[in-house]
Kinemage of the C-alpha trace (Angstrom):
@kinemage 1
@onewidth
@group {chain A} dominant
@subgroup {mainchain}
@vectorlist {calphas} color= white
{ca unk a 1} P 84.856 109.033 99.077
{ca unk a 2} L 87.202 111.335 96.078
{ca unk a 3} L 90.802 109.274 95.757
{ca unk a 4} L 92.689 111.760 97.359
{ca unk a 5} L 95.425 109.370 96.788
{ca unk a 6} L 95.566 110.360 93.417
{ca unk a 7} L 98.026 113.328 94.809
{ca unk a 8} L 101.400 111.243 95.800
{ca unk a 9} L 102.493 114.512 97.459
{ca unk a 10} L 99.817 114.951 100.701
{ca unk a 11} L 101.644 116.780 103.264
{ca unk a 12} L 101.410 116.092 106.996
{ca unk a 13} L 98.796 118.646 107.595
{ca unk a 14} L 96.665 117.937 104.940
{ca unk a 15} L 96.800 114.055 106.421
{ca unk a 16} L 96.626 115.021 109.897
{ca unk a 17} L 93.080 117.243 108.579
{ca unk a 18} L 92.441 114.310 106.985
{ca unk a 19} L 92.838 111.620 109.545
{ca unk a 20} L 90.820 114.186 112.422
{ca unk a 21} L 87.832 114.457 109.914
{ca unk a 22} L 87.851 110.498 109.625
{ca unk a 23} L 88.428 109.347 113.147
{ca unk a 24} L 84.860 109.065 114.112
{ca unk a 25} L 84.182 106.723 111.178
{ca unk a 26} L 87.342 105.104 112.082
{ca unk a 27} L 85.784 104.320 115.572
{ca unk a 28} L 82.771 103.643 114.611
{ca unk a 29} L 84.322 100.789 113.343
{ca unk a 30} L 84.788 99.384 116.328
{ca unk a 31} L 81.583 99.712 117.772
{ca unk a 32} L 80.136 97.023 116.620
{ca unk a 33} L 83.675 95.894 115.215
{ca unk a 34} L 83.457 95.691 111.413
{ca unk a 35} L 87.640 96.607 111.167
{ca unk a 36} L 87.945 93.482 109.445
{ca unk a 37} L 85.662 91.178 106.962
{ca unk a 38} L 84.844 88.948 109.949
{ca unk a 39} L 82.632 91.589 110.958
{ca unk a 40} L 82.633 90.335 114.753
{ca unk a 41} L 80.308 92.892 115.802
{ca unk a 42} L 81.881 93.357 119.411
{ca unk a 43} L 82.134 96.243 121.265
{ca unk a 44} L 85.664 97.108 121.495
{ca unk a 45} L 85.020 100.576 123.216
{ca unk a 46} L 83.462 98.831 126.175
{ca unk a 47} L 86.179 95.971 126.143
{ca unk a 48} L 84.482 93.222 124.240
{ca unk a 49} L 87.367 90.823 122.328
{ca unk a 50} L 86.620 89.216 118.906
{ca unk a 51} L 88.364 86.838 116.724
{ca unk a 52} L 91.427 88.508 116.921
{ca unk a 53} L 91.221 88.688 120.938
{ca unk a 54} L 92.609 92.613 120.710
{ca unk a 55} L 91.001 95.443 122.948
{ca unk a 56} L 90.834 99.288 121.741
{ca unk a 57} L 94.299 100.353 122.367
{ca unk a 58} L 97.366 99.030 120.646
{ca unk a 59} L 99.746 95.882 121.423
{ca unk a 60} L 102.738 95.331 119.977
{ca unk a 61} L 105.822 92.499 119.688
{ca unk a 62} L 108.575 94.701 118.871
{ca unk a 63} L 109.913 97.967 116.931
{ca unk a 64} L 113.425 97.782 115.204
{ca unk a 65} L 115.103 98.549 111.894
{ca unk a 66} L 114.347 95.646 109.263
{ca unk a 67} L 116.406 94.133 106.593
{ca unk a 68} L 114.712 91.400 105.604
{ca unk a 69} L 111.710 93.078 103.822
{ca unk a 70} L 111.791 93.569 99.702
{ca unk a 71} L 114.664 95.974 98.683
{ca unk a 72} L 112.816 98.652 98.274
{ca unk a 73} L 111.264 98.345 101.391
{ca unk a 74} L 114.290 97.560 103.828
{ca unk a 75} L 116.953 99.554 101.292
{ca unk a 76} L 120.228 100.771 102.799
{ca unk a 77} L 118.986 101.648 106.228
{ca unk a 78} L 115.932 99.436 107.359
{ca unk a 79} L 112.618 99.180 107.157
{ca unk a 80} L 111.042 101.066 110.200
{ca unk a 81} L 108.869 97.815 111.252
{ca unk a 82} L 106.570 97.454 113.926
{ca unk a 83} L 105.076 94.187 114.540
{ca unk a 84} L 101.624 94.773 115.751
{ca unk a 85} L 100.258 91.828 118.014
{ca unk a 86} L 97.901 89.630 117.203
{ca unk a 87} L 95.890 88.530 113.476
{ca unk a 88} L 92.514 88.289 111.879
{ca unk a 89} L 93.027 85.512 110.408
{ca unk a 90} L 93.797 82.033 111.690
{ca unk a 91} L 96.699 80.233 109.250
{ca unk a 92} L 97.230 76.874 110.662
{ca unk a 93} L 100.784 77.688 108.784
{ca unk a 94} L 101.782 80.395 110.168
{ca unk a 95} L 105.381 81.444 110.366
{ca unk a 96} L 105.221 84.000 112.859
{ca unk a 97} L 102.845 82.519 115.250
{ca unk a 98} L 104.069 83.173 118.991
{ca unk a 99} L 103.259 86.963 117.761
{ca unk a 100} L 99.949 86.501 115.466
{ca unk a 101} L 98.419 83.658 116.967
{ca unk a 102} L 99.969 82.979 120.175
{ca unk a 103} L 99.744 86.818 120.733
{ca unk a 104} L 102.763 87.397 122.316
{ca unk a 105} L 103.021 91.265 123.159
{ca unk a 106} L 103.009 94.362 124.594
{ca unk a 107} L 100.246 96.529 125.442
{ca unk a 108} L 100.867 100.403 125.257
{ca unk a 109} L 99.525 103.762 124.434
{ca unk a 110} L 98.854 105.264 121.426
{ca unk a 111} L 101.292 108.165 122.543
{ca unk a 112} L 103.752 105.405 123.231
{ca unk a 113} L 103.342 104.248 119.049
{ca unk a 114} L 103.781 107.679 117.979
{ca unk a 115} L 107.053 107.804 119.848
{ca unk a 116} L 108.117 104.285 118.269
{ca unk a 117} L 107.599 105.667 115.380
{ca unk a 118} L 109.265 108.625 115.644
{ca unk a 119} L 112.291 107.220 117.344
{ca unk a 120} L 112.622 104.804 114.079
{ca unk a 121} L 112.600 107.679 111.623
{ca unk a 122} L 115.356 109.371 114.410
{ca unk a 123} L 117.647 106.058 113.655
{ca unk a 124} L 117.208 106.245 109.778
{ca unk a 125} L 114.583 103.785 108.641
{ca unk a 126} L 113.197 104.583 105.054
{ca unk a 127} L 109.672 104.196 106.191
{ca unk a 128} L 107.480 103.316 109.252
{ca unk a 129} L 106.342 99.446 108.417
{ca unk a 130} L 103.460 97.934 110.148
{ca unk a 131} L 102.818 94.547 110.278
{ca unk a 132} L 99.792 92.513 110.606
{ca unk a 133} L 98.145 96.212 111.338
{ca unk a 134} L 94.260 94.939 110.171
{ca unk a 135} L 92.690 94.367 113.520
{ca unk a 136} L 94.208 97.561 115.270
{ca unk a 137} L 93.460 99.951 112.701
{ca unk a 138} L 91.677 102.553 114.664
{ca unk a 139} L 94.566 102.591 117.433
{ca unk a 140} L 97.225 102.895 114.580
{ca unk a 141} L 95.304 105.428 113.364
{ca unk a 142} L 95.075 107.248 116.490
{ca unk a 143} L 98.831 107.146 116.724
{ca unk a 144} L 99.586 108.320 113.209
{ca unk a 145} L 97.973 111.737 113.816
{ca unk a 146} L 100.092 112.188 117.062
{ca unk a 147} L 103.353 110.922 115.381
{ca unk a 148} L 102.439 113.331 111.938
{ca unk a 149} L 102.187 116.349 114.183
{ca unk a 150} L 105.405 115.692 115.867
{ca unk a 151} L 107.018 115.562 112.793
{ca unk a 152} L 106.615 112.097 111.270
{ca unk a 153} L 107.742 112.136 107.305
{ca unk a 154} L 108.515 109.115 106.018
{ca unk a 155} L 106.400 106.813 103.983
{ca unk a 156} L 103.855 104.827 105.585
{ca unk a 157} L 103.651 101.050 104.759
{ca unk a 158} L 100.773 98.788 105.395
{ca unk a 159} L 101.634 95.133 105.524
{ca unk a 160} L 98.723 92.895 105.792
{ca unk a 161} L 97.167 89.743 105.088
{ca unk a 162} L 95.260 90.886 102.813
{ca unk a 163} L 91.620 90.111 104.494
{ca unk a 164} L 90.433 93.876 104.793
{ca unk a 165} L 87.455 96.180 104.990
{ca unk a 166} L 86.787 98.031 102.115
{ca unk a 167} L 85.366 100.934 104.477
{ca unk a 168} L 88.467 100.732 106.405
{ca unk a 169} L 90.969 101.446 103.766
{ca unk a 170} L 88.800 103.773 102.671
{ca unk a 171} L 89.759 105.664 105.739
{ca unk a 172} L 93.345 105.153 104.627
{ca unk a 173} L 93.129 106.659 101.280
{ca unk a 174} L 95.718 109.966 101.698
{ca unk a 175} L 97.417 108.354 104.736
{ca unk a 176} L 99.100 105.009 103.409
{ca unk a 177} L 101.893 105.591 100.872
{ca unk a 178} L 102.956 101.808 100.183
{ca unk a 179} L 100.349 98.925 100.749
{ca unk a 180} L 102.059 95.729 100.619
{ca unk a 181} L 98.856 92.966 101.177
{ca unk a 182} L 99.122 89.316 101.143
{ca unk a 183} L 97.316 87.599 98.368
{ca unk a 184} L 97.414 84.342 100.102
{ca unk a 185} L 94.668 82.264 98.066
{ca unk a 186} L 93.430 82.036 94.600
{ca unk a 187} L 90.453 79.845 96.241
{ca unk a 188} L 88.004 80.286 99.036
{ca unk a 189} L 87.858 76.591 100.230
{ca unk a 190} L 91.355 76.494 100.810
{ca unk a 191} L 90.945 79.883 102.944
{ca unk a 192} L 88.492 78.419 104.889
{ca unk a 193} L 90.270 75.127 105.102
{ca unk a 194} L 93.544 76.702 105.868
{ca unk a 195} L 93.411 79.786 107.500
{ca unk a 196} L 89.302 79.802 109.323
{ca unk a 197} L 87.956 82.383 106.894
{ca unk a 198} L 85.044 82.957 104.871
{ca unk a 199} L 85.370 84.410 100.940
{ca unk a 200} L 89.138 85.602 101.440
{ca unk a 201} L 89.555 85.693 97.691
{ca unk a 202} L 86.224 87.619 97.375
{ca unk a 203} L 87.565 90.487 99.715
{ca unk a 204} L 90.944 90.137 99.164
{ca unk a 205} L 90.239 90.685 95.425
{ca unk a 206} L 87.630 94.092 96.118
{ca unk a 207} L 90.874 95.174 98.710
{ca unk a 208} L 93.666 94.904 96.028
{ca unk a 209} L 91.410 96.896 93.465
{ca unk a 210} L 91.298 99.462 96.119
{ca unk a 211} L 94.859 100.078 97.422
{ca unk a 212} L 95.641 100.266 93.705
{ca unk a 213} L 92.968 103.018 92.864
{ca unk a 214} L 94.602 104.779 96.008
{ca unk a 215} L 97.926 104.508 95.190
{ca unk a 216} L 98.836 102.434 91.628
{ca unk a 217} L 102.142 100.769 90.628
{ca unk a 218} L 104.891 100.952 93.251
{ca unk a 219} L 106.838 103.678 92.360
{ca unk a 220} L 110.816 103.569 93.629
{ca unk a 221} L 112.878 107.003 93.801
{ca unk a 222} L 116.328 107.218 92.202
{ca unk a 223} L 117.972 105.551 95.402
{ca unk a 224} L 115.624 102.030 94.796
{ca unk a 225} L 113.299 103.066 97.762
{ca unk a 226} L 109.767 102.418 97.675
{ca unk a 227} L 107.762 105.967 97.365
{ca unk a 228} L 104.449 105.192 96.561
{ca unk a 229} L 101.958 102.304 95.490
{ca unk a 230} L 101.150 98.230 95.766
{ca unk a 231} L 103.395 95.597 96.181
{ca unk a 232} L 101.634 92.250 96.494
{ca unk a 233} L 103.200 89.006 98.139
{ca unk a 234} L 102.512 85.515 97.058
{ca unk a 235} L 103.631 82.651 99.232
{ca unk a 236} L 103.855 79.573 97.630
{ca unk a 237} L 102.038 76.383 99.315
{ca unk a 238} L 102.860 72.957 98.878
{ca unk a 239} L 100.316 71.315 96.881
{ca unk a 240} L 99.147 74.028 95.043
{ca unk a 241} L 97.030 74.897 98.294
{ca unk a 242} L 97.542 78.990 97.170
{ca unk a 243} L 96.269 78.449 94.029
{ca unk a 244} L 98.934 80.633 92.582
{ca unk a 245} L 97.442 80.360 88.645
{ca unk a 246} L 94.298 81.785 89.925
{ca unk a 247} L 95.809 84.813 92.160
{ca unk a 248} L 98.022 85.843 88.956
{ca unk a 249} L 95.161 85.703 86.279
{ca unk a 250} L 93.477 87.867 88.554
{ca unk a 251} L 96.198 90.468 89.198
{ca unk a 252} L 97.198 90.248 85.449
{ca unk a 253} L 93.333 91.054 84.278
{ca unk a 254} L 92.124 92.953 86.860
{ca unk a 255} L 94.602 94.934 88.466
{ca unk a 256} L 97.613 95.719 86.203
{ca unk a 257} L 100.375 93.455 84.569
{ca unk a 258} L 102.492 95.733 86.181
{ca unk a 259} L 101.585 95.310 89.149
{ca unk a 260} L 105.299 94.161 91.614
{ca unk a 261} L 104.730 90.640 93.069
{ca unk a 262} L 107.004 89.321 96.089
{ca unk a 263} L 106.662 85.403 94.977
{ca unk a 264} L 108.079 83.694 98.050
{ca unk a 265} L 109.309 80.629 98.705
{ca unk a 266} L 110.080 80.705 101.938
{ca unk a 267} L 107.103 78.561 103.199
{ca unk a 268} L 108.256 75.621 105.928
{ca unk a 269} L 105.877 73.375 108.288
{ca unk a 270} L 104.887 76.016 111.640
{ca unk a 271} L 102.114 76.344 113.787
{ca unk a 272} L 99.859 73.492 113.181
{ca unk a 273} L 100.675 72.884 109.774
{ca unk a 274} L 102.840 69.826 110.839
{ca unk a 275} L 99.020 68.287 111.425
{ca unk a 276} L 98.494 69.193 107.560
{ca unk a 277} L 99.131 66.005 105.144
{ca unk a 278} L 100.404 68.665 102.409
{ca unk a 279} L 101.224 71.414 104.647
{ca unk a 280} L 104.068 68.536 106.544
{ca unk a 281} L 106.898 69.235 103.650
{ca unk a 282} L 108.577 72.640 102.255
{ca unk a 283} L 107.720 73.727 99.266
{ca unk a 284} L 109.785 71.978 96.282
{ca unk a 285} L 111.678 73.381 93.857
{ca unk a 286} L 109.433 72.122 91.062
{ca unk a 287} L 106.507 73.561 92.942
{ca unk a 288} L 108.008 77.599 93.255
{ca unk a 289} L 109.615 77.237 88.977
{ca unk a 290} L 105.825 75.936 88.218
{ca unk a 291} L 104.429 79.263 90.242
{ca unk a 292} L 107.556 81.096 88.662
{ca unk a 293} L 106.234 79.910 85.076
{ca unk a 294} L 102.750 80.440 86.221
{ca unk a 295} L 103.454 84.396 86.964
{ca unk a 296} L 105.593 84.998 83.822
{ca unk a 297} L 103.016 83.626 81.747
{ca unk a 298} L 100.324 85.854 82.842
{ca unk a 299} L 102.939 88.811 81.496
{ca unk a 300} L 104.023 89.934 85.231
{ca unk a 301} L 107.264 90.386 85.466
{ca unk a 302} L 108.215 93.598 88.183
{ca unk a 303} L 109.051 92.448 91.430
{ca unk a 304} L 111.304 89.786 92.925
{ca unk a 305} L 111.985 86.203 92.559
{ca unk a 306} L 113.945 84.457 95.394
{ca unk a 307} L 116.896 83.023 93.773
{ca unk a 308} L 116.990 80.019 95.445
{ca unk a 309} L 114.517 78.426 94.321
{ca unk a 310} L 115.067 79.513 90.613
């Protein structure tokens, strides 16, 4: 497939021709599922749950105006963010469980999304934010096209784990102006340990090289907000469970040193981390300077540092 997001300036037509052309590949990939690397090969057209226990059609936790996002993501008026119900992965950490793992949602029509999303842009928000939208890509995509001929103009962000199908976001390229991925693990064990998944490094790795040959550095306009490209988050672990030296040396080599990085250290015992012998205990302040070191000495430097835990 060309990179037609080489051209930062796609209009909604040429997206909505775009999407329409791809939406049978789009399904496809749901029948057997392959949406994700987990490749559950369900049927979701006849109703048959995976992993993620999500039908065809969306399910949501809640649409509002977000402030708590990067700065160039929320900016002056919010972040347009929809949190999308449900996960494909399974982090025994996770900080926003009763939504990703305990699934707590709505279920609603694609025509109902579009209207979300258009009622978001209506109250100001920079950009139309999903999160966690892996597992219901083909019903986000769906919704897009409705929402982009009703007038939908704002940038689209994708914010994801990070686990993704490289012939999914394939089906993105054109459509998602800001990709802003999890790079949770520098290791596989710990992935598989932590979070029930096989080779996340391997596919989070091929994933990251992609959104960045679709859409390159993050690129802000003169007001600070995000336009255009990759912004990567990195969430500390106690322990050195992320392996953080590994996930920069490969963003520094392989991707681009200047590449923006959310380092976060936000991370506190949820879920059923409090089971975890490391996971028990925030992350110290030794622990997020080391990762801060870590990331400067690989030459990255764009992006944001929470001040904190400087």
């Amino acid at each position: 497939m060309p990179n037609l997001g080489s051209d930062a300036n796609l209009n909604v037509n040429t997206k909505v021709k775009l999407m329409e052309e791809r939406l049978q590949q789009a399904l496809d990939l749901t029948q057997p599922c392959r949406l994700c690397p987990r490749e559950c090969d369900v049927n979701r057209l006849d109703g048959e749950l995976g992993t993620c226990k999500t039908g065809i059609e969306p399910v949501y936790s809640s649409a509002n105006l977000h402030f708590g996002e990067e700065p160039p993501i929320s900016g002056f008026n919010g972040s347009g963010t929809i949190f999308m119900t449900g996960c494909n992965l399974n982090c025994m950490f996770c900080q926003n469980y009763p939504i990703s793992q305990l699934r707590h949602g709505n279920p609603i029509t694609v025509e109902v999304l579009a209207a979300l999303m258009l009622d978001l842009q209506g109250r100001g928000a920079h950009n139309i934010n999903f999160v966690t939208p892996t597992h219901q890509a083909y019903a986000i995509y769906r919704a897009l096209i409705l929402a982009f001929k009703k007038g939908l103009d704002v940038p689209i962000v994708y914010n994801c784990g990070g686990y993704e199908s490289l012939e999914m976001l394939k089906l993105w390229d054109g459509i998602i102006d800001v990709y802003m991925p999890d790079a949770k693990y520098g290791r596989d064990e710990e992935a598989g340990k932590l979070s029930n998944i096989d080779e996340y490094s391997v596919h989070n790795r091929k994933a990251l090289k992609e959104m960045q040959r679709q859409v390159g550095v993050l690129q802000l306009a003169d007001s600070g907000i995000a336009q255009r490209g990759l912004l990567i988050r990195h969430l500390v672990l106690p322990g050195e469970l992320s392996g953080s030296d590994e996930v920069f040396r490969f963003i520094a080599e392989e991707i681009s040193v200047d590449t923006y990085i959310s380092l976060m250290s936000q991370y506190f015992p949820a879920y059923n981390a409090v089971t975890h012998k490391l996971l028990q205990r925030p992350v110290s302040r030794e622990e997020y300077r080391t990762a801060v070191k870590t990331m400067k000495g690989f030459g990255l430097s764009n992006g944001w540092i929470q001040s904190d835990k400087k």
